[in-house]
C-alpha positions, 0 to 999 in steps of 0.5 A, a space after each residue: 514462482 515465489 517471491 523472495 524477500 530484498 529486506 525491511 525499513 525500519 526507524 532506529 532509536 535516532 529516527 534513521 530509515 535503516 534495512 532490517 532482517 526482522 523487525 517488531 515495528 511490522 507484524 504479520 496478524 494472522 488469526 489473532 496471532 501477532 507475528 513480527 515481520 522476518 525477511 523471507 516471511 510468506 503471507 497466506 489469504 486473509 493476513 494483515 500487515 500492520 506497520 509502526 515505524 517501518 516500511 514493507 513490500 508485499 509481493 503478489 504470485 503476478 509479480 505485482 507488489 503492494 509497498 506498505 507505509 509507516 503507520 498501516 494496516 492492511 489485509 491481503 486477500 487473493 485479489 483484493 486488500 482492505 485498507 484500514 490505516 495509512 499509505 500503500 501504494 499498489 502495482 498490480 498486474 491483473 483485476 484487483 480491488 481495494 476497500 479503503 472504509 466507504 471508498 473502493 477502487 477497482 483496478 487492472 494492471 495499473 499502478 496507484 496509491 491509496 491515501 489516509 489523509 487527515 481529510 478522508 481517502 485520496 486516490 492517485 493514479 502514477 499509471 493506467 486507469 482505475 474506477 473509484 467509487 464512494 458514497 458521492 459517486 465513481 468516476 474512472 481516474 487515469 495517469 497522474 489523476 487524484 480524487 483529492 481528499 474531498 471525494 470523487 468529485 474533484 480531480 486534479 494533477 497530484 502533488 509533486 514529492 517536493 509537496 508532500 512530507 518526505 515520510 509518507 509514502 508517495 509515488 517518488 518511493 519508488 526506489 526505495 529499500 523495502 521487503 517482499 512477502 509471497 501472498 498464497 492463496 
């Protein structure tokens, strides 16, 4: 079953968070070529998704997504991604792993949130279990659990929407509007 685009978030010239059809605030790069992101685009093995100012959804064969932030990039594999830049929040249905710089996580069915904070990587469990491991460690994490910005070490209740700048991308982001892209092997 493919998944079908809903559509794509983008700011207008005012800042305003606005549904687009396509946008070339968010590109697909796929060997070396930039594509500006169009709902109904599908996504092969190896893409990357680089966002400026606009939010999207890519829809994994599972049914499982990954809501991409403003301000990001990353590469969709078949079941894994690499992180480079910003906020993407992830809900998997099966074995997947991410690779944030020297921090990976390993997840099954799960939902969380991989953070560029300004400090390093933060890790956020909204449901399930995942294993994080970095240079200091791996430690398994569950619901509503956080590696904090300092590494494995800590663990601590995340913070509240209310906490956090309502731009970035969070667990309260939800239900917000957003585009879905097919990942094909």
């Amino acid at each position: 079953m493919l998944f079908r685009s809903r559509d794509i978030v983008a700011q207008d010239a005012a800042g305003r968070w606005k549904s687009a059809q396509h946008t070339t605030l968010a590109v697909v790069v796929h060997d070396g070529v930039r594509v500006p992101l169009t709902v109904g685009l599908v996504l092969r093995t190896g893409d990357r998704v680089q966002t400026e100012e606009a939010r999207v959804t890519i829809g994994l064969m599972d049914g499982g997504e990954l809501r991409v932030g403003d301000h990001a990039d990353v590469e969709v594999r078949s079941r894994s991604a690499i992180q480079r830049l910003g906020d993407v929040y992830y809900h998997v249905l099966s074995a997947f792993t991410v690779q944030f710089g020297t921090v990976q996580t390993a997840v099954e069915g799960t939902r969380f949130i991989v953070l560029d904070e300004p400090t390093g990587v933060d890790v956020r469990v909204v449901e399930g279990r995942v294993r994080v491991t970095t240079d200091k460690g791996s430690a398994r994490l569950g619901r509503w659990q956080t590696t904090g910005e300092s590494g494995v070490a800590r663990f601590r209740p995340f913070a509240t929407s209310a906490d956090r700048k309502s731009t970035r991308l969070n667990s309260s982001h939800l239900v917000i509007s957003y585009a879905v892209f097919c990942l094909k092997k």
